[in-house]
C-alpha positions in Angstrom: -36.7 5.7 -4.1 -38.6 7.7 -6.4 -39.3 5.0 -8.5 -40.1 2.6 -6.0 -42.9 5.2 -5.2 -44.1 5.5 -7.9 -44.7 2.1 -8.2 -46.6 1.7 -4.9 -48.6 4.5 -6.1 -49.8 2.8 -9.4 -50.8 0.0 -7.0 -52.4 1.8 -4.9 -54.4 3.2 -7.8 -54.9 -0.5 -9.1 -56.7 -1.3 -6.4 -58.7 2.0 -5.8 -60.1 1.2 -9.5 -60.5 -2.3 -8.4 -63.1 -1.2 -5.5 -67.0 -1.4 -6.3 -70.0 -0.3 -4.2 -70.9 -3.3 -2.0 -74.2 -5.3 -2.1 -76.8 -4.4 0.5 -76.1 -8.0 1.7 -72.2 -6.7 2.1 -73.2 -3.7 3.4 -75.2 -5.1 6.5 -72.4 -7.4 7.0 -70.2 -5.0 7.5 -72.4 -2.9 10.0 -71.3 -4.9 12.8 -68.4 -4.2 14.6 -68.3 -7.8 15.6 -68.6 -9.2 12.4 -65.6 -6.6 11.8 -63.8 -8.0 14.5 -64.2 -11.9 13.2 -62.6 -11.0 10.2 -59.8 -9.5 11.5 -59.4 -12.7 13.8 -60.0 -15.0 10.6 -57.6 -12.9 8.3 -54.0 -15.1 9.0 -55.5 -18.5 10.9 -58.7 -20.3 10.0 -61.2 -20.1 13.0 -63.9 -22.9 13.6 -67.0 -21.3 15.1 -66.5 -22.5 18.8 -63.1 -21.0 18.5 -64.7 -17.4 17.3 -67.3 -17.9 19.7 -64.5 -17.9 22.4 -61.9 -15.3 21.2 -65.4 -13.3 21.2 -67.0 -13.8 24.3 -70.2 -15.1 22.7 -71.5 -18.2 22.6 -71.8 -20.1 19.9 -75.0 -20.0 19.0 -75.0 -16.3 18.6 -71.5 -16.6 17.1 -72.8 -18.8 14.4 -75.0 -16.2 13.2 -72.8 -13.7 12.5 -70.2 -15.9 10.7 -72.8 -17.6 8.8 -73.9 -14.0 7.6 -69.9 -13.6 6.6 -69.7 -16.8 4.8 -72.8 -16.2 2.9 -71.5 -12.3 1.7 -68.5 -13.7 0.8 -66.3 -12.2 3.2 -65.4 -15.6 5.1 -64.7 -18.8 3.4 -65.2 -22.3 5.0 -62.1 -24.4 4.6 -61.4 -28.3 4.6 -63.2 -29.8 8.2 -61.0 -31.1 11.2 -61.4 -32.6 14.3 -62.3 -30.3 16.9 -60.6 -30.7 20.8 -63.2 -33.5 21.8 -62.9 -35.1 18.3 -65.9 -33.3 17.0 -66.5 -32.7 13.0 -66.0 -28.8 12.8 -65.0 -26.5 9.4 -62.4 -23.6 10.3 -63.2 -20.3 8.2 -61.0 -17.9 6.5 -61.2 -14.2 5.9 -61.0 -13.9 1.9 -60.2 -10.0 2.1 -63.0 -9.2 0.3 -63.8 -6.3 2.6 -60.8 -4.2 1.0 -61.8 -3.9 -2.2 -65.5 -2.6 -1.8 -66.9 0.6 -0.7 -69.9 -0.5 2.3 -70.2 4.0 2.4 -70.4 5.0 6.7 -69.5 2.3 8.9 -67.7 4.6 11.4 -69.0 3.5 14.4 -68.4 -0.2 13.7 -65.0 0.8 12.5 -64.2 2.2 15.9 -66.1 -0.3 17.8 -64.0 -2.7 16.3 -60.6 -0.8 16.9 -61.4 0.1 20.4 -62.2 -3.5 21.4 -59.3 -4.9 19.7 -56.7 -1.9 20.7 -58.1 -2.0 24.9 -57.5 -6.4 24.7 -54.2 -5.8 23.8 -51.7 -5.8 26.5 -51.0 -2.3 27.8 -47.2 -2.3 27.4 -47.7 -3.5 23.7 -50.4 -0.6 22.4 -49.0 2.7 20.6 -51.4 5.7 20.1 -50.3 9.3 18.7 -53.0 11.8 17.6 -52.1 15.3 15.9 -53.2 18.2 14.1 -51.7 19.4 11.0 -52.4 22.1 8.8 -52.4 21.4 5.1 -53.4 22.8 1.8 -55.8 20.5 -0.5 -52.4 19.2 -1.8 -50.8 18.6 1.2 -54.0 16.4 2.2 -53.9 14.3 -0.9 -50.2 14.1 -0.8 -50.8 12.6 3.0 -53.6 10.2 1.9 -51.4 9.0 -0.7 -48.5 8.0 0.8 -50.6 6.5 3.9 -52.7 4.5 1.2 -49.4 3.5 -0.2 -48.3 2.3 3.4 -51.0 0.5 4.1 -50.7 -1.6 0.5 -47.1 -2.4 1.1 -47.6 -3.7 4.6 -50.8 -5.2 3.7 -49.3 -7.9 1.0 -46.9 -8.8 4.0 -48.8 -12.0 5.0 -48.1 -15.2 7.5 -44.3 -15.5 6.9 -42.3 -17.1 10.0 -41.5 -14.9 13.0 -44.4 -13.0 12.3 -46.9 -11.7 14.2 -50.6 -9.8 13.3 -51.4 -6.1 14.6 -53.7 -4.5 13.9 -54.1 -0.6 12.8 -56.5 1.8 12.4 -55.7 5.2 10.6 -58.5 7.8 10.6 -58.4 11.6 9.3 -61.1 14.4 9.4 -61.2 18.0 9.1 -60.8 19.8 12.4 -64.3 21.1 13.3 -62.8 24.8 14.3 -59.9 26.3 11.8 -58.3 29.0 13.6 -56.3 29.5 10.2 -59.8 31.0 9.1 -60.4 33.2 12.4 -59.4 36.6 11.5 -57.1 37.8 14.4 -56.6 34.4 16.3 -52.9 33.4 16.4 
């Protein structure tokens, strides 16, 4: 098991050295939690714009916008046109996972934008949630990012395989704002 660790780990180190600072192009892509959101839909099936446009709410006008912004960063990539439903000309796009492997800096909010609209879609029964507080040393907290990193890398490379279906996750981790740790006399 050790090995197999470390291997995940030298991966996982791969592709940190792999990641560059993004493009201000890239960057305002990514600002959007919808354009987050139209990735994730485009990761594992290729989406025409109508179909976007209605897993989104939006129409397509609007839609068209934002995936044209995508396509043009590099983050989406058209494929080979089919026929639509009426027998209309229309190009399907795929994610090209681009956005994994470059650092956009702060896009918290559209992060969690993006979560919260996918995670309250989802059916009720199907959602899991667990929040906690840990205390750890510098160590501890490197140790933890590691082996989450690691997680996330082996899971990731699982894609469309039969019997398969895509969820989605979302992983966040912050410094409490209050340490009672470092409050003299509070137990």
């Amino acid at each position: 098991m050790n090995a197999e660790r470390a291997e995940n780990t030298a991966r996982t180190v791969a592709r940190a050295v792999e990641r560059r600072d993004a493009t201000d192009a890239e960057a305002k892509a990514l600002a959007s939690s919808l354009r987050i959101r139209i990735l994730r839909l485009c990761l594992d099936e290729a989406l025409s714009n109508r179909e976007i446009a209605e897993a989104t709410d939006l129409n397509p006008a609007t839609s068209l916008h934002h995936v044209r912004m995508l396509a043009d960063t590099g983050f989406l990539e058209a494929q080979e046109a089919r026929r639509g439903r009426r027998g209309a000309r229309e190009i399907p796009y795929l994610a090209t996972g681009k956005s994994w492997y470059i650092d956009v800096g702060d896009v918290t909010n559209p992060m969690i934008e993006a979560f919260t609209a996918e995670f309250t879609a989802a059916p009720y029964e199907e959602r899991t949630m667990g929040r906690m507080a840990a205390m750890l040393t510098e160590d501890e907290v490197e140790e933890f990012r590691s082996r989450i990193a690691e997680l996330f890398e082996e899971f990731k490379s699982r894609r469309s395989r039969s019997a398969t279906r895509q969820w989605g996750l979302f992983i966040a981790m912050h410094p409490s704002s209050r340490h009672e740790a470092d409050e003299p006399g509070v137990e």
